[in-house]
N, C-alpha and C positions, 0 to 999 in steps of 0.2 A: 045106893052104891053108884058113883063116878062109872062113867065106860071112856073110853079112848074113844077121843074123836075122830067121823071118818074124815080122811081128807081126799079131797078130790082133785082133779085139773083144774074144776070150776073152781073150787073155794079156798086152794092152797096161797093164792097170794092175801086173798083175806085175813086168813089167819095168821098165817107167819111174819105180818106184817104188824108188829107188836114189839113193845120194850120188854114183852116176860120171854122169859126162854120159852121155845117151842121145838117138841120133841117129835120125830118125825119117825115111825116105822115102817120101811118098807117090806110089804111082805105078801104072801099070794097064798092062794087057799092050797095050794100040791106042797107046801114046801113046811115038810118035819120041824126042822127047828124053829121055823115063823112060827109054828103052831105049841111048841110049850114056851117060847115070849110072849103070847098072847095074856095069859094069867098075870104078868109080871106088868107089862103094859099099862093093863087095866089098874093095879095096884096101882102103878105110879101115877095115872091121874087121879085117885082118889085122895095120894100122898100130897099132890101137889095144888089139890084144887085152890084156887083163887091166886096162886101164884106163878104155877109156870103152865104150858099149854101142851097134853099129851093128846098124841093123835097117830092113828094108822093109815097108811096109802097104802092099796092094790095095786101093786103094781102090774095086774092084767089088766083090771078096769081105769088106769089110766095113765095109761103109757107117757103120755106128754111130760106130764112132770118127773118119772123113773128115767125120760131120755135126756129132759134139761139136766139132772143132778148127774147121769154118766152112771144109773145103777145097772150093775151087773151081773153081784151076787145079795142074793137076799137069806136072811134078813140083813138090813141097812140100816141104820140109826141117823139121822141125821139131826144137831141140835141147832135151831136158829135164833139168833137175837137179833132183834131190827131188821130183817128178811134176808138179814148175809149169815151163813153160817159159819159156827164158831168151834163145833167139834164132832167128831164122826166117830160112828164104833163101826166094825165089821163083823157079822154071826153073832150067834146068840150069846149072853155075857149073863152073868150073876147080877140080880137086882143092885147089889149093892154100887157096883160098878157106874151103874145107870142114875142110881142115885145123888151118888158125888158129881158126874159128869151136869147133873142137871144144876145143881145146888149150886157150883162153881158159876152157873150164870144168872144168879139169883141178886 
């Protein structure tokens, strides 16, 4: 089974720096609703394997990149292609939602 990649300060311009959409969770271990997107998440990179890029950032362990993107309220979605971003959700949302949002950059 896929897991959601972690993302870090260190490794977030590596990977976002890609032609496949790259899905971006921001989310922290105290925060409710981070924590029932987490199952959903994980789906989607299983959904997406070989095609687009699903991954989580902590945004306690690392700040740098929560502060470059202006995050405030988590959870935070952020989708990128080719390291600029192209669409954003706020709070937790229904798989499905998540699923078109990625597919559209597909």
């Amino acid at each position: 089974m896929s897991k959601a990649l972690e993302i870090t300060d260190s490794n977030f311009e590596e990977i976002t720096n890609t032609d496949q959409p790259v899905l971006v969770d921001f989310w922290a271990e105290w925060c409710g609703p981070c924590k029932m997107l987490t199952p959903v998440i994980n789906e989607l990179a299983e959904d997406f394997e070989g095609k687009a890029v699903i991954g989580k950032a902590d945004v306690d362990s690392n700040p740098e990149i929560a502060a470059k993107f202006g995050i405030r309220s988590i959870p935070t979605i952020l989708i990128f292609k080719n390291g600029e971003i192209v669409d954003k959700q706020i709070g937790a949302v229904p798989k499905n939602i998540l699923i078109e949002k990625v597919t559209k950059q597909l």
